[in-house]
N, C-alpha and C positions, 0 to 999 in steps of 0.2 A: 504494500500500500504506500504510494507517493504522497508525497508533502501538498499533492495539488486533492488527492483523494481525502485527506485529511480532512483536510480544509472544506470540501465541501461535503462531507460527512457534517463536520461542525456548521456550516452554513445552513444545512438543514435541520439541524437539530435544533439552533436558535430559532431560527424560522418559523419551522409549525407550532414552539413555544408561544411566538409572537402570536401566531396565528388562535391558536388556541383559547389566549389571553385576551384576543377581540372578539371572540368569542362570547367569550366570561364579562366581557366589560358589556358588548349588543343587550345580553341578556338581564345585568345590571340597569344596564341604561335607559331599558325598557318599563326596568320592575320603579325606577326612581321615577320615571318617566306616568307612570300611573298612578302610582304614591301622589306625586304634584297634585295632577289632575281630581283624585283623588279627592286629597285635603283641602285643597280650592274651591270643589264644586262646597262640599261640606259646609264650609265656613261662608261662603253667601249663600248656602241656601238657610242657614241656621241664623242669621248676620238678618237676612230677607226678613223671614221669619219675625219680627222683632219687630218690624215695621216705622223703622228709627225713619225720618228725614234728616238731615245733616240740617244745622242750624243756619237762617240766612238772615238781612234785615237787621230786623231791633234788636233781634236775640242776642247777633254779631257784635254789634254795637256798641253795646252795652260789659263787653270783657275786655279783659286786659289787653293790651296790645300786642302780648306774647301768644296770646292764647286767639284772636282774632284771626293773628296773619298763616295761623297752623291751621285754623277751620275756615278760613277764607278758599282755599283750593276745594274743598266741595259744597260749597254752601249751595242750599237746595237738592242736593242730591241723595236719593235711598241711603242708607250706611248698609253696605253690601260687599265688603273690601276690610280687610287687615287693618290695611294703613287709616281709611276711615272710623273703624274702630278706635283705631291707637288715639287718634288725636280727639274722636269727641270723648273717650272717657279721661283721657291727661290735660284735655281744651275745656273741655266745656262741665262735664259731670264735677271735673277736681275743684274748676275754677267756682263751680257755685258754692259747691262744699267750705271750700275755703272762707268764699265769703259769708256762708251761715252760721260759720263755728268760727268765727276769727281767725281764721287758720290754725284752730286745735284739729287735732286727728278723734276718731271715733273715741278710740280709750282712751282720750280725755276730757270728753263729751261726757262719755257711759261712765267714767269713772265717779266723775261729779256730779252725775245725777244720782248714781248707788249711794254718796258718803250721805244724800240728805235723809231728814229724818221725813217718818211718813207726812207730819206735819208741815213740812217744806213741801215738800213732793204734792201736797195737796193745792197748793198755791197758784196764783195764776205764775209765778216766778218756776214753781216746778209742773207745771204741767208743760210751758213752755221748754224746757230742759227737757222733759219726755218727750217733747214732740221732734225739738232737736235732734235727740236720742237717737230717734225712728227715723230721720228721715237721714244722719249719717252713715246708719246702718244700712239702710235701702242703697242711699247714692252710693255705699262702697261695696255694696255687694253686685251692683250693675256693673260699677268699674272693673272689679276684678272678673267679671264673666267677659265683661269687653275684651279686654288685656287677654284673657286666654286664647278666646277668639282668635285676635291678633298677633300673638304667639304660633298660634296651628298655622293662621299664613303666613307667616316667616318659615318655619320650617317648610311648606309647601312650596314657598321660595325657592329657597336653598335646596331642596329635590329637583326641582326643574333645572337648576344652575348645574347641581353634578349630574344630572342626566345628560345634559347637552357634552360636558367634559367628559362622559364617559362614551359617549356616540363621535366624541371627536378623538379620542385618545384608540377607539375601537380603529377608526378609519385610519389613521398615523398605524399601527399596528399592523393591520392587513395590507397597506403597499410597503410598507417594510420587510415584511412577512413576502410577499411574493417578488417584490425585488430579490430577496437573500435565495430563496429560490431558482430564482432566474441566473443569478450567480452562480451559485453551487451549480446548474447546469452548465453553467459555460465552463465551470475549472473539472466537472466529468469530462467533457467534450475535449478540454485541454489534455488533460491526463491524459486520455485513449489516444490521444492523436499523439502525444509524446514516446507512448508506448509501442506506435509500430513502426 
């Protein structure tokens, strides 16, 4: 066996490796590739479901400037999307919240309404704390469902992103894979020809 036999002995052996491997990636590519699709359909049809409009107008208007120019890109539109999720529960649900509890978080809303005595709590001082109470609990249980939402489309994202990478790394694979090939035939073709 010649140095040229060798050689395409190994040209082949890499090769249908590669080949193989595009294989393996097609078939990856495929399964990310519906995973996406997948979690996408999921999350607007769950997102639909909910029946949210994105805030427009006076609603707009009326918040911070940070929080205006994040819900400005779909104002009036379904909330049916991730990234609409993300921003009316971090735009709009945080930004009222905020502004109902002074910018305290739930458990120190709930915390202060638990230290009163029943006698407070009966008050129009504690009933309003209750109602506070209830309505931080509610707005941060929306947000947190938003935000998960919004989490699945990211990941569904990022499926689509390595599907594509795995359907482009599959295709780099198989002409390398049949180049090597193609090679290793031409150093058989050399060989025999050296050999008579």
């Amino acid at each position: 066996m010649g140095v040229s036999d060798m050689r395409a002995s190994f040209d082949k052996l890499i090769s249908w490796t590669g080949i193989l491997l595009a294989g393996l990636l097609l078939v990856t590519g495929g399964v990310l590739l519906y995973t996406a699709s997948y979690i996408n359909g999921e999350v607007e049809k769950q997102l639909a479901i909910q029946d949210i409009t994105m805030p427009q107008g006076p609603a707009l208007e009326s918040l911070p400037e940070e929080d205006r120019k994040a819900l400005e890109p779909y104002a009036g539109s379904p909330m049916d999307t991730g990234p609409e999720a993300r921003a009316y529960a971090d735009h709009y649900i945080l930004a009222h919240l905020n502004k109902a509890s002074g910018g305290k978080t739930y458990e120190e809303v709930s915390g202060a309404y638990l230290k009163m005595t029943p006698e407070q709590k009966a008050s129009p001082e504690g009933q309003a704390a209750a109602q506070l109470r209830q309505t931080m609990f509610m707005g941060n249980t929306l947000r947190g469902l938003l935000l998960f939402g919004a989490a699945f489309a990211t990941m569904g994202t990022i499926a689509g992103y390595a599907a594509i990478g795995a359907f482009v790394a599959a295709v780099i694979l198989l002409v390398l894979g049949v180049l090597g090939l193609r090679h290793a035939s031409r150093l058989e073709k050399a060989g025999a020809g050296n050999q008579l």
